[in-house]
C-alpha positions in Angstrom: 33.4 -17.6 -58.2 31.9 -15.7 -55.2 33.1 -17.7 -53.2 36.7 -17.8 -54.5 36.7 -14.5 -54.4 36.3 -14.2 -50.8 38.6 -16.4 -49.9 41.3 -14.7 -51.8 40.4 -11.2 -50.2 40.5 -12.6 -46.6 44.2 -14.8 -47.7 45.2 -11.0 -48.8 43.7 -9.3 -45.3 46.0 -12.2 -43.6 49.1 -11.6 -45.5 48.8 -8.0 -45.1 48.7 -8.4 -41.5 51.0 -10.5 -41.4 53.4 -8.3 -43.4 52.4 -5.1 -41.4 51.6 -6.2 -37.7 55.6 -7.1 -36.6 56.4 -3.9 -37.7 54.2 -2.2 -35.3 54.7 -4.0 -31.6 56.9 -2.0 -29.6 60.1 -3.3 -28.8 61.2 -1.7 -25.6 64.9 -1.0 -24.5 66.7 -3.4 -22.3 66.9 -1.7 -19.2 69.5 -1.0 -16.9 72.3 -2.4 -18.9 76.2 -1.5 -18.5 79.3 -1.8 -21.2 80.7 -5.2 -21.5 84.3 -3.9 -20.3 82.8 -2.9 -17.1 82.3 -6.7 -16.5 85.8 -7.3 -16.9 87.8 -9.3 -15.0 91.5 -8.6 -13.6 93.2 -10.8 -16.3 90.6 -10.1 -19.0 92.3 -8.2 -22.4 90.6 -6.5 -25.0 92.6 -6.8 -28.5 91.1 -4.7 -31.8 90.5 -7.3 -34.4 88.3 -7.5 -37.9 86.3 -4.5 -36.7 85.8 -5.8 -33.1 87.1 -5.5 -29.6 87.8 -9.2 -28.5 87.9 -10.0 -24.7 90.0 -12.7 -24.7 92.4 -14.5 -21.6 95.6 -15.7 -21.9 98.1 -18.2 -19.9 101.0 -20.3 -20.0 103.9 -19.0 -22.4 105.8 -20.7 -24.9 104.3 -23.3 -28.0 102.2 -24.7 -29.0 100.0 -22.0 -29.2 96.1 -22.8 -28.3 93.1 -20.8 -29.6 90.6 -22.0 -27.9 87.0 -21.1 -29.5 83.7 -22.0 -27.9 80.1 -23.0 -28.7 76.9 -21.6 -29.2 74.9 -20.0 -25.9 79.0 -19.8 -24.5 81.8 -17.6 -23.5 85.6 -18.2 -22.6 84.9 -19.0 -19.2 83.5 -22.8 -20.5 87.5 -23.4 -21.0 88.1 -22.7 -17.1 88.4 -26.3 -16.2 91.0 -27.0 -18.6 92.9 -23.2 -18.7 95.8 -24.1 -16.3 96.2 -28.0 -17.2 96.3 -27.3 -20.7 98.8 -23.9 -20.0 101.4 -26.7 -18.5 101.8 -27.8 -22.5 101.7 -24.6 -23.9 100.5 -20.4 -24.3 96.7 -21.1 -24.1 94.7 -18.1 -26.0 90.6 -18.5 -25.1 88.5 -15.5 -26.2 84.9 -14.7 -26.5 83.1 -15.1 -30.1 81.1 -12.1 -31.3 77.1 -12.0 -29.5 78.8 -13.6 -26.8 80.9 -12.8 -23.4 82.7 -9.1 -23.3 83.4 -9.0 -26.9 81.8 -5.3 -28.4 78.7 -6.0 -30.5 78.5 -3.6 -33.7 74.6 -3.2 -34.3 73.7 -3.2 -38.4 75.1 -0.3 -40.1 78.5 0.0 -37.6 80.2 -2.4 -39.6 82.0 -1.3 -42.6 82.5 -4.6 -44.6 81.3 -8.2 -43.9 79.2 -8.9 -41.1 81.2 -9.5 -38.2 78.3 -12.6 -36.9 78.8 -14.2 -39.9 80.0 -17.9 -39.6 82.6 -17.3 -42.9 83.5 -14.1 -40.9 84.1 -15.2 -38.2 87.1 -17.5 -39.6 88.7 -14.2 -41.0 88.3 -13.3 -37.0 90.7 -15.7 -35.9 93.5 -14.7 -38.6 93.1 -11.3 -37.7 93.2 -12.0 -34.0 96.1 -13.9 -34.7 98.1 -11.4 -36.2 96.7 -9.3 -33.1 98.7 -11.2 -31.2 101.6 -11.7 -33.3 101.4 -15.2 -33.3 102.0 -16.8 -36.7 100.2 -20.6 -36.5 98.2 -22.1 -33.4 96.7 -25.1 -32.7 92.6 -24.4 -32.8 90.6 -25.9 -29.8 87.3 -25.9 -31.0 83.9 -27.3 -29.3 80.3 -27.4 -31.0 80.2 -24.5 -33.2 83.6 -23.5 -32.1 84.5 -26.4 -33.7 82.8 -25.3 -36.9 84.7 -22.2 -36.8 88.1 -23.8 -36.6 87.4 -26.7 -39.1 86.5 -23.3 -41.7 89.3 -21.3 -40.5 91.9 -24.5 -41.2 90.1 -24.9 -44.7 90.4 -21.5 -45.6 93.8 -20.4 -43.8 96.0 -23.9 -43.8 99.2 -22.3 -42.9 97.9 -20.6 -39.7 96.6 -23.4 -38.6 99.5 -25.9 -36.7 96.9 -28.9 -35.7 93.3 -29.3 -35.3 91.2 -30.4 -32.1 87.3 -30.6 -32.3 85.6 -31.7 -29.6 82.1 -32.8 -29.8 82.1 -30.6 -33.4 79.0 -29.4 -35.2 79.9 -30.1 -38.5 77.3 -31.8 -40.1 74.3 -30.5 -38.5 73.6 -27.5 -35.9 76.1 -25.5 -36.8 74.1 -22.4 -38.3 70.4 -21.2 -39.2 69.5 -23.6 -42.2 69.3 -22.2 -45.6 65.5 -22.3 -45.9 65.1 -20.3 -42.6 66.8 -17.5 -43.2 65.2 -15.5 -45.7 62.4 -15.7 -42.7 64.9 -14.7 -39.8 66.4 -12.4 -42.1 63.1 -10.2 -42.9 62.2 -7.0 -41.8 59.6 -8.7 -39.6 61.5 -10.9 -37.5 64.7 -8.8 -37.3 62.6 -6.5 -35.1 61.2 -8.6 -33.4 64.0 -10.9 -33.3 65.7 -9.1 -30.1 62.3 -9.6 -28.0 62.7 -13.7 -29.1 66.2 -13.7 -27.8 65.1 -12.1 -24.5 63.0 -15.1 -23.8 65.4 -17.8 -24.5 68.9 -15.9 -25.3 71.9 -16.6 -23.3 75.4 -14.8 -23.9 77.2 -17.3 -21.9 78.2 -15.3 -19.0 76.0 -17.3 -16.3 78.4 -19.8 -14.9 81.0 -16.9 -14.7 78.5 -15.6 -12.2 78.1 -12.5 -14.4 74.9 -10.9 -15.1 73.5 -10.9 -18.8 72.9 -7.3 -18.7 75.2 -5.9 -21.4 74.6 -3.2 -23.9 73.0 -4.7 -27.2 73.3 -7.9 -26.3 69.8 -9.2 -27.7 70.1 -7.3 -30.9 73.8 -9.0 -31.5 72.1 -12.1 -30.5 69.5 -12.0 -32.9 72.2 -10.6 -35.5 74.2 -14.1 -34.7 70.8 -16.1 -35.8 70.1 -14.3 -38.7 73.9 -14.6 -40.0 74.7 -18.1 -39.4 74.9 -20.6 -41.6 75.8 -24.4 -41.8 78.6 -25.3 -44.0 78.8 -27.3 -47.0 82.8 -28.5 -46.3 82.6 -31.1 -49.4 85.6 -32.4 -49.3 88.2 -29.9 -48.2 87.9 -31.8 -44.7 89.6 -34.7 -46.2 92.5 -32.7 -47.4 93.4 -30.9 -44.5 97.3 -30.8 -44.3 97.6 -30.4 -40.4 97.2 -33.2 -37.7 93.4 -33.2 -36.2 92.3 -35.2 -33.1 87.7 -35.7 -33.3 86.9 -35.8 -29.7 83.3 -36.7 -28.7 81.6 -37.2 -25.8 79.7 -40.9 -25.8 76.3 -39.5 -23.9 76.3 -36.4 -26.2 72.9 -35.4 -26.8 72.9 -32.9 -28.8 76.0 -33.4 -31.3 75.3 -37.5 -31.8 78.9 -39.2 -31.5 78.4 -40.7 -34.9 79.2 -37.5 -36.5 82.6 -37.7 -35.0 83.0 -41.1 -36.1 82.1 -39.8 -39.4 84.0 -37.0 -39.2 87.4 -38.8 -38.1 86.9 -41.3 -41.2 86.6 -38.7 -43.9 90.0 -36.7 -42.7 92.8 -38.2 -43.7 95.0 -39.7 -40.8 92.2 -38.2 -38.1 92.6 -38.9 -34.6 89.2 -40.5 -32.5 89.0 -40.2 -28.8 85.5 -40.7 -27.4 85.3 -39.8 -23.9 82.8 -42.2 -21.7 80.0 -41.0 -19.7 80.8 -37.4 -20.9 78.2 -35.0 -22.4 78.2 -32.3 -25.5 80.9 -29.8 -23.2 83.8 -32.5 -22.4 85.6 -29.2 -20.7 83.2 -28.8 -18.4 81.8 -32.4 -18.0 84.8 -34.2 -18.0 87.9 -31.7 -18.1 90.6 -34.4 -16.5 89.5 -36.5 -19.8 89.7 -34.1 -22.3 93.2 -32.7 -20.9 94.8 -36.9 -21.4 92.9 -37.0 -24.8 94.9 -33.7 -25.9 97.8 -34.3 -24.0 100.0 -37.1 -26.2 98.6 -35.6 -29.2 100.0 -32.0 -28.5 103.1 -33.6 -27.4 103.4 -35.2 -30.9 103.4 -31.8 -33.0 106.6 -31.0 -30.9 109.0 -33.9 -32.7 
């Protein structure tokens, strides 16, 4: 019984300091940080949508309209390869999701209604930047998460949504925090110290853009992003989506497998497949010239 009883004590010493310690390492400012419009480039726009300031690019003119929404750990400029090829067939809209790129970060408390790093969110985000730019349906281009995004956005908003592409898509898995992680990422714990964890392996996607990562709040939105994400349970809405979709997939992807595409082409009804050889997880980066012919004869389709 002695025994026990010390053994609960030092269990309750643990737990307390477990509880109380987080909340007392310092978290020191970033330093020397500068507003993400300052970063801007001479074509970049900023549009007000669901709460936010989206930095977004545009070219080409006419239809079909393309929304193009990138991954995790990304920014617009991962659509640079494929920007002018794919502006030949139509207006080409590519903007940065929020925690990423130039796109303002609200910190908890500035927003007013749902969480603007929310995956559901962050399907309302695309309607509302939509009616930003007056532009009434669009064909959404989405890769990895992006590709989560769209696939919820054509669930919930069918009649915005002209025709579906999802390349190398997390659908099934990796496309959010798992359910039974995020009451952990969401305590008071880890959301301080969350923003010193993304300072050690965060990335808002402005690297390749030669850009540096030095914007204001960016590991506090980053941490937000993790804490707000979730995977989604589509059930079977993805089989009655109304609107063409062409599954692209990468064969060498390594960190979507290309059997979820497979899968994921099977369970929509009348689902395009196009698996692009020795290409990896980011086809328009890896392989651009492949993903442009894969998208090409299906875009020209929605025209007739």
């Amino acid at each position: 019984m002695h025994r026990l009883r010390k053994i609960v004590i030092v269990l309750a010493v643990i737990a307390v300091l477990l509880i109380v310690v987080p909340l007392l390492i310092p978290v020191p400012p970033l330093a020397d940080t500068v507003p993400a419009a300052s970063l801007a480039d001479a074509d970049s726009e900023f549009v007000a949508a669901g709460g936010l300031v989206v930095h977004l690019k545009q070219a080409g003119a006419g239809e079909p309209v393309l929304l193009l929404l990138h991954g995790y750990g990304d920014a617009l400029y991962t659509w640079d390869a494929v920007s002018a090829p794919l502006a030949e067939l139509g207006r080409v809209v590519r903007y940065d999701r929020p925690a990423f790129g130039l796109t303002s970060r609200p910190l908890p408390g500035e927003w007013a209604e749902a969480n603007p790093y929310a995956t559901e969110t962050q399907a309302d985000l695309v309607v509302a930047l939509l009616d930003g730019l007056g532009i009434e349906r669009a064909v959404l281009v989405g890769n990895s998460a992006g590709g989560t995004i769209a696939a919820l956005t054509a669930v919930q908003y069918p009649d915005r949504v002209q025709a579906l592409v999802l390349v190398d898509a997390a659908i099934y898995a990796g496309g959010g925090t798992p359910p039974f992680a995020r009451p952990l990422v969401q305590s008071p714990q880890l959301r301080r110290l969350g923003p010193l964890l993304a300072r050690s392996f965060g990335d808002i996607g402005l690297a390749e853009a030669g850009k540096p990562d030095n914007i204001d709040n960016w590991d506090v939105a980053f941490w937000e992003l993790v804490a707000a994400s979730s995977s989604q349970e589509f059930g079977g809405s993805l089989a009655a989506l109304p609107m063409p979709v062409l599954v692209v997939h990468g064969a060498d992807d390594e960190i979507v497998p290309p059997a979820q595409s497979e899968r994921l082409a099977a369970e929509i009804s009348g689902a395009t497949l196009a698996m692009l050889p020795e290409c990896g997880h980011f086809p328009q980066k890896e392989c651009p010239d492949a993903l442009v012919a894969a998208m090409t004869p299906f875009l020209a389709e929605l025209g007739r």
